[in-house]
C-alpha positions, 0 to 999 in steps of 0.5 A: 180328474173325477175319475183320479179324486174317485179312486183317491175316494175309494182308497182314503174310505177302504183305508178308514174301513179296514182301521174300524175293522169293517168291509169298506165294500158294503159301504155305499157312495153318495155322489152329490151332484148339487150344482154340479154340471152334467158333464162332470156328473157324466165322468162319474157315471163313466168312472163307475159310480151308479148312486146319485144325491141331489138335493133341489127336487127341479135340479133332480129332475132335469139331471134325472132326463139326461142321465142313464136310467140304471143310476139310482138316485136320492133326494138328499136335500130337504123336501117341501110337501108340495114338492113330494108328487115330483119324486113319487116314483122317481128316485130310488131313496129319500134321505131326508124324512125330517118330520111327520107332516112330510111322512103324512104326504108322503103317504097320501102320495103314494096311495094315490099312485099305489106305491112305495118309498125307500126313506131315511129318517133325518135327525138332528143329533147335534141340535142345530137350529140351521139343520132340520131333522128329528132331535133324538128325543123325538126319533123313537116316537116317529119311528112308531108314527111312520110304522103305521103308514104302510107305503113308507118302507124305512131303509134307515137313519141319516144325520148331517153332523156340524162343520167343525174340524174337531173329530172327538165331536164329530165321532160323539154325533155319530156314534151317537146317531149308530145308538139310535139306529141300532135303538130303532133295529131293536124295535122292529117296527112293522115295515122297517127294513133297516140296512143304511146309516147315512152319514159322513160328507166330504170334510167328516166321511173317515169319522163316520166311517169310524162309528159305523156308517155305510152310506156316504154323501160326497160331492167336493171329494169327487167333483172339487168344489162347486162353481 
């Protein structure tokens, strides 16, 4: 059954590239493995996917030790600081940089390890009080803050938009997170390699592939909904 919702998947998201007049292969697939048991993570892998998200730092870790090593995994959920020495080394992308005192950590981390971390900055376009991130206002002046602290290599933005059935909005958010990607490239912050604008989950994926988006996070669409 993983294996039919992925093809499904791939099939709506090419069908969503191809109107945008974009390459639906340089688009990435998230599978978000929240709660998700192993066995059904397994059919994924199985079915061909190799890029994981997680979102709790302990549910990561025991999936990480059961899993093959050529998966690459995300911490896609937000992260306490005291929680950053788990995943140093760990996963292959932070999606969810949503502030500095976290950045700071980050870096004091990974200079004790003598290391780096591929991290999207998190923002909150829509504003929503339930969701953390930089607002908009703020995105410019962290980009420059995180610049400065070199074992942070910025891949790109994320944003996680409302849960609201009304596309005009959903596609208003991300085309307006697209403006600010596209702000910060612009910049060309020392230590920035932008290439991934993460956005779009199961309910909203085809909008944000719509305004640009080439890194989705899927959990329902893949492995139906959580127990």
């Amino acid at each position: 059954m993983v294996r039919e919702r992925i093809e499904e998947l791939y099939s709506n998201i090419e069908k969503c590239a191809l109107l945008a007049g974009r390459d639906p292969q340089k688009i990435v697939l998230v599978a978000v493995t929240k709660t998700q048991p192993l066995s059904l993570i397994r059919e994924a892998y199985e079915a061909g996917l190799r890029v994981f998200g997680e979102n709790r730092v302990q549910e990561f870790l025991e999936k990480k030790d059961e899993m093959p090593s050529d998966v690459k995994w995300n911490l896609i959920g937000r992260l306490q600081t005291n929680k950053v020495k788990y995943i140093i080394n760990n996963i292959w992308m932070l999606h969810s940089l949503d502030r500095l005192s976290l950045a700071e950590e980050i870096q004091k981390q990974c200079e004790k390890r003598d290391c780096t971390i591929n991290a999207l900055m998190q923002v909150n376009v829509a504003g929503e009080d339930t969701k953390s991130g930089f607002s908009p206002g703020e995105i410019m002046g962290a980009a420059e803050a995180v610049s400065k602290m070199k074992r942070i290599r910025i891949s790109g933005l994320m944003t996680i938009a409302p849960y609201t059935d009304d596309k005009d909005f959903l596609r208003k958010v991300f085309a307006q997170t697209k403006k600010l990607y596209d702000k910060i490239a612009d910049e060309k912050f020392d230590g920035f390699d932008l290439k991934y604008l993460s956005m779009g989950m199961t309910n909203d994926y085809c909008e944000a592939v719509l305004e640009g988006a080439n890194m989705l996070r899927v959990g329902t669409a893949i492995f139906g909904d959580r127990g």
